[in-house]
C-alpha atoms as a printed R data frame, in Angstrom:
    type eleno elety resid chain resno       x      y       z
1   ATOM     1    CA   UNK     A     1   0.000  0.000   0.000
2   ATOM     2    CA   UNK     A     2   1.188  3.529  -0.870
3   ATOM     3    CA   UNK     A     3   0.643  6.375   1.597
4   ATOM     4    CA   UNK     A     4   0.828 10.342  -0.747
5   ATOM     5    CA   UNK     A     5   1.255 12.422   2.072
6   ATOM     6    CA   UNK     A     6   1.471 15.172   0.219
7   ATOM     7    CA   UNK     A     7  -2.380 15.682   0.315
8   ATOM     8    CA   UNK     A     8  -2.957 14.134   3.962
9   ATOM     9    CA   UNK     A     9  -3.761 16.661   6.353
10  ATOM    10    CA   UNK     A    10  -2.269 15.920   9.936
11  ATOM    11    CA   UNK     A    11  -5.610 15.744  11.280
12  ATOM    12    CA   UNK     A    12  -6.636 12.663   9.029
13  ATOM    13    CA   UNK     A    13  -8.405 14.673   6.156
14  ATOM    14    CA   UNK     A    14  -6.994 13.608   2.578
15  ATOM    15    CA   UNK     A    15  -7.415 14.765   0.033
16  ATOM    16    CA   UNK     A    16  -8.108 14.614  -3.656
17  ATOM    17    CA   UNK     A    17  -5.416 17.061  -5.198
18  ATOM    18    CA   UNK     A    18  -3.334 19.694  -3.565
19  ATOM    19    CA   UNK     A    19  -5.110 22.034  -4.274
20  ATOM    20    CA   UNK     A    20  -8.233 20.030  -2.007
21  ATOM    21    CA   UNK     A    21  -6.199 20.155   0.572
22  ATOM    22    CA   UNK     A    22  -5.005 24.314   0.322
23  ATOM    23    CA   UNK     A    23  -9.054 24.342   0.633
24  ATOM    24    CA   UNK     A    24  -9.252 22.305   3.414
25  ATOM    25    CA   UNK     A    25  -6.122 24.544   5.439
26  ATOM    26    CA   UNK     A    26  -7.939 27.930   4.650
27  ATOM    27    CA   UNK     A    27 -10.820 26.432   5.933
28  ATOM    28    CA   UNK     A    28  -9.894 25.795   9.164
29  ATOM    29    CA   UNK     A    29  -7.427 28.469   9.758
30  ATOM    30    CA   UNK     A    30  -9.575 31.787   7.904
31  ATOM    31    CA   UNK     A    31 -10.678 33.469  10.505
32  ATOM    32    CA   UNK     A    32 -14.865 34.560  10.284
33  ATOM    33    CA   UNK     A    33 -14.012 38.473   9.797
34  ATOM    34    CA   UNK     A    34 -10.911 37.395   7.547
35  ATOM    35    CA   UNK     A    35  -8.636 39.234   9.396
36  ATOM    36    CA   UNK     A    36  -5.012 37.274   9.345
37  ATOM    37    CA   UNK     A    37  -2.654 37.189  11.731
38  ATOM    38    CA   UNK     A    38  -0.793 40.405  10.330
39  ATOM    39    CA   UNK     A    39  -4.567 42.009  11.981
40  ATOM    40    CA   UNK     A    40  -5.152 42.750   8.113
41  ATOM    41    CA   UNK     A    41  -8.144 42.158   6.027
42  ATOM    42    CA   UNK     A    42  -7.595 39.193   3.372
43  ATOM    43    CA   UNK     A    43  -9.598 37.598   0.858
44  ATOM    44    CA   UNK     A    44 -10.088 37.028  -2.798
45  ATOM    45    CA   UNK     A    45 -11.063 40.168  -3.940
46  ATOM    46    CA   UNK     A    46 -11.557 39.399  -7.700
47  ATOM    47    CA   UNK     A    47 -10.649 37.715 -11.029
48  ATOM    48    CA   UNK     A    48  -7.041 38.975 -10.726
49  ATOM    49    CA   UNK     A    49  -6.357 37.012  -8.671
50  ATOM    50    CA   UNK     A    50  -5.505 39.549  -6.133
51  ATOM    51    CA   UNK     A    51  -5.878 39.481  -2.142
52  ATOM    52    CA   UNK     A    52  -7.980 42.919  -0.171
53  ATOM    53    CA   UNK     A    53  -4.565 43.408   1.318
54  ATOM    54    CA   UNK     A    54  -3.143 44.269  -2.297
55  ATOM    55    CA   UNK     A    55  -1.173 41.302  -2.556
56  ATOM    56    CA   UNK     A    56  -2.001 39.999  -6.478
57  ATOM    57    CA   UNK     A    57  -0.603 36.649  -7.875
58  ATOM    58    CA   UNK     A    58   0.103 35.381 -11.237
59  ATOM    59    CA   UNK     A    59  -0.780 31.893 -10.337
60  ATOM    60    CA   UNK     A    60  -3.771 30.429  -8.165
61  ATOM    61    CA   UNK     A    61  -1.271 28.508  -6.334
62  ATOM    62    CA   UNK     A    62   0.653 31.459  -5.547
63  ATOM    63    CA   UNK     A    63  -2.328 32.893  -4.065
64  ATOM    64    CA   UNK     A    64  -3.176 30.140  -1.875
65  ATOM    65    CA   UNK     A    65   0.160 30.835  -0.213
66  ATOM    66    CA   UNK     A    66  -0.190 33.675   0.433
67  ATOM    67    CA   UNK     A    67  -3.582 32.713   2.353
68  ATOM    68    CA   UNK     A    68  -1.451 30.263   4.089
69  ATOM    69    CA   UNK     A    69   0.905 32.756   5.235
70  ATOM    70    CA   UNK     A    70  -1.459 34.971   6.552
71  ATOM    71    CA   UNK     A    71  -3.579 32.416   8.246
72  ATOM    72    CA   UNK     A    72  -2.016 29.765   9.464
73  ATOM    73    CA   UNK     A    73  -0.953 30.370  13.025
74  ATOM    74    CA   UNK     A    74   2.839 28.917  14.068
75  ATOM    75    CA   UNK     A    75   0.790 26.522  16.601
76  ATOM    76    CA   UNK     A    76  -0.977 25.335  13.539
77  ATOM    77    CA   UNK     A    77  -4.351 25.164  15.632
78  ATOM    78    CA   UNK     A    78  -7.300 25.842  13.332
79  ATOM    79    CA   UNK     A    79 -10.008 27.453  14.127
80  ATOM    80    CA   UNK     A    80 -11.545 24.178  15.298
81  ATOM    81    CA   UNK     A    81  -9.228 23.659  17.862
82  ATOM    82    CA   UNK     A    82  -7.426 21.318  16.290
83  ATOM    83    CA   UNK     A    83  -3.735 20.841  14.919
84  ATOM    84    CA   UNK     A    84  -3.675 21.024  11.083
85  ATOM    85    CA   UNK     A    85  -0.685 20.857   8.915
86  ATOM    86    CA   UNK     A    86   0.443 18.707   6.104
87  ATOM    87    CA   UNK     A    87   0.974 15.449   6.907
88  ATOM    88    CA   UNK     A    88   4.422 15.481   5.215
89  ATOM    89    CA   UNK     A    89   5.936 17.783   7.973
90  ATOM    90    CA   UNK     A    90   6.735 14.804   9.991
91  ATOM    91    CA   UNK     A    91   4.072 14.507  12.495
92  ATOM    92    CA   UNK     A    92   1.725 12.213  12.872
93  ATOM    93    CA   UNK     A    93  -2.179 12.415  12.714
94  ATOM    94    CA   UNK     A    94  -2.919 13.111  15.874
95  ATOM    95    CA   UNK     A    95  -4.618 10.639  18.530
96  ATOM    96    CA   UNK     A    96  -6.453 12.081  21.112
97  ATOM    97    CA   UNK     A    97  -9.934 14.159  20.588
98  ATOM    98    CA   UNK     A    98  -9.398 18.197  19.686
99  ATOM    99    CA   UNK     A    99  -9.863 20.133  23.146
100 ATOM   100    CA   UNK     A   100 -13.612 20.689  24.030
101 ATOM   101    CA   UNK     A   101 -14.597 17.636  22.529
């Protein structure tokens, strides 16, 4: 059996392209005013492919990045409470229930 952790999400989500699972890390990390952790607004703001901030890509990929960047907390803790981060950084799905639960 072969494992892609590329497109495993450290919480046990996999998905079906890397791009599924970009979706799946803005998800839970986008906070619900959009505000990233810079305390500025982002967010697709048209078909440029351009961010509120200002920030415009050439590539949709390049975009997502910058999501990432602005989003994703060092802690990795989504929004859910619970520890989210490509599988492929070394750590293992995790195995106890997210705090709260």
């Amino acid at each position: 059996m072969t494992m892609v952790t590329g497109r495993q999400c450290s919480c046990g989500y996999t998905a079906d392209d890397a791009d599924g699972l970009s979706d799946h890390l803005l998800e839970v990390f986008t906070s619900e005013n959009d505000v990233g952790l810079d305390g500025r607004v982002h967010f697709e703001g048209d078909a440029r492919l351009a961010c509120a901030c200002g920030f415009t890509a050439i590539t949709i990929a390049e975009l997502d990045a910058h999501f990432v960047r602005v989003f994703v907390s060092p802690g990795r803790i989504g929004v859910d409470g619970v520890r989210h981060a490509p599988a492929s950084d070394g750590q293992a799905p995790p195995s106890s229930s997210p705090p709260g639960a």
